[in-house]
C-alpha positions in Angstrom: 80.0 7.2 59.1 78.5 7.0 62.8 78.5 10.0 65.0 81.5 9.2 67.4 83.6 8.6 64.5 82.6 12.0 63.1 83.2 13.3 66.5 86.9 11.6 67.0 87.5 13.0 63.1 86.9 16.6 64.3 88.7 16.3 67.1 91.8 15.0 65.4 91.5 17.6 63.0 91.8 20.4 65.1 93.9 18.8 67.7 97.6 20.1 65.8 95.9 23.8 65.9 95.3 23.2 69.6 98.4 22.3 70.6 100.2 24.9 68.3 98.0 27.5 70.3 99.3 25.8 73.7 102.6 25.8 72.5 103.1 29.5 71.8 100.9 30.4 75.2 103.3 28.4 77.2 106.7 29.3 76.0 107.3 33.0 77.3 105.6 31.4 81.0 108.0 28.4 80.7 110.8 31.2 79.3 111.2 33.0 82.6 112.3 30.5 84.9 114.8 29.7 82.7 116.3 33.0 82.3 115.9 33.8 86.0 118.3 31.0 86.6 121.1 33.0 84.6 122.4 35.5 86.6 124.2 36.5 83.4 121.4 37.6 81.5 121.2 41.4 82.4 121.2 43.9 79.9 123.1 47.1 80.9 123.3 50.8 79.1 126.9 50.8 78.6 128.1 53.6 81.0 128.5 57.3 79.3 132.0 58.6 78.6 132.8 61.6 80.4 134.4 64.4 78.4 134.4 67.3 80.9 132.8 69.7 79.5 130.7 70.7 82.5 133.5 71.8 84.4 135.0 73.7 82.0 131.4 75.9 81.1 131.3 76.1 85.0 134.8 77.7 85.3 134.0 80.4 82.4 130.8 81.2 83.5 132.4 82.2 86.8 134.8 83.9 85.6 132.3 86.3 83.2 
């Protein structure tokens, strides 16, 4: 086997691996665009229930 075709088998043989490598690089860089363009995409806390119970320790610790 001559040297280039070595050369060209070595390359092919790691060329999947390279571009598996690319592929998970790129995709959280090509991700963000994409979920810029949502405006939908926000994750909120959902907002805490109020049950009161500040008003009433404030109204019997005044009146102690």
């Amino acid at each position: 086997m001559s040297r280039i075709a070595a050369i060209a088998l070595e390359t092919l043989r790691l060329l999947p691996r390279a571009v598996l490598i690319l592929v998970l690089l790129a995709a959280p860089v090509l991700a963000v665009p994409m979920m810029r363009a949502n405006a939908g995409s926000i994750i909120e806390a959902p907002a805490p229930k109020k049950t009161g119970v500040g008003f009433v320790l404030l109204v019997s610790l005044q009146r102690g």
